[in-house]
C-alpha positions, 0 to 999 in steps of 0.5 A: 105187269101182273099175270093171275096164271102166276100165283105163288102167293096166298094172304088171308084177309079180312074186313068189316063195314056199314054201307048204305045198302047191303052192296055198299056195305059189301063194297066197304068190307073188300075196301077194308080187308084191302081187296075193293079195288080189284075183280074177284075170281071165286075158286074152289078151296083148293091151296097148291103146294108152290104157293106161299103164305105172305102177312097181307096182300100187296097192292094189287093193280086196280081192277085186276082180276085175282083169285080168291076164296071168300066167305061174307056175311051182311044184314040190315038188322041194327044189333045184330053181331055178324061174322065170317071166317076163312082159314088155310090147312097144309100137308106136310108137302104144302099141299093144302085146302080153304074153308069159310065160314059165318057164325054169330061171333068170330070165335064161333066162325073161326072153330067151324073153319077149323073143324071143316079143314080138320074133315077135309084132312081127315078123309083125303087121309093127309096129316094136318101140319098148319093151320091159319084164320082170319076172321071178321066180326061187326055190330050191325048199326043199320046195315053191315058186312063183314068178309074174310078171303083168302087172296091169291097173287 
């Protein structure tokens, strides 16, 4: 069975959806990034050392409760182009941090993810060695959601 006090793994995820209402898109961009299907425990932007980066998240069980840090954006403006973005920094020792961000493009929301780990860096005084982002960005037709996560299992 799955054990969340466990965690030595980390993915970063993303997804982008129409729904219905703003919950229904909401709903979809999880289905889409891959994480509809379990509880998510919003933690602080905090990345362990121990825990390791994998392409994608594998099959969580469902309705498990996994921690995540996510960003999401929706709107009901048809035309309107949405984005979210989340990225991981690490230290030398692995010891890293998650920031998220929206923006209008996902170019835009990926330097403000960028520019929010290099600060968190900058004032713990540590040495930025990696860098990884994911973004999301959609077209609203009539009503969108876009979200980005940095899932840990």
């Amino acid at each position: 069975m799955w054990d969340h006090t466990k965690v030595t793994r980390a993915a970063l995820v993303s997804g982008a959806a129409e729904g219905g209402t703003e919950l229904n898109a909401f709903d979809n961009a999880l289905l889409a990034a891959g994480i509809g299907d379990v509880n998510l425990v919003k933690v602080s932007s905090i990345l362990p050392p121990h825990v390791a980066f994998a392409d994608a998240a594998p099959e969580l069980p469902r309705g498990a409760f996994v921690p995540v840090v996510y960003a999401e954006r929706s709107s009901t403006t048809p035309g309107e182009t949405i984005a979210v973005a989340v990225g991981a920094g690490r230290a030398p020792d692995g010891f890293g941090v998650v920031m998220e961000a929206s923006g209008r493009t996902a170019a835009e929301a990926e330097a403000e993810v960028r520019a929010k780990i290099e600060e968190a860096f900058r004032v713990r005084s540590l040495e930025l060695t990696d860098v990884r982002i994911t973004a999301a960005e959609h077209r609203v037709e009539r009503c969108g959601c876009v979200v980005a996560a940095c899932v840990f299992f």
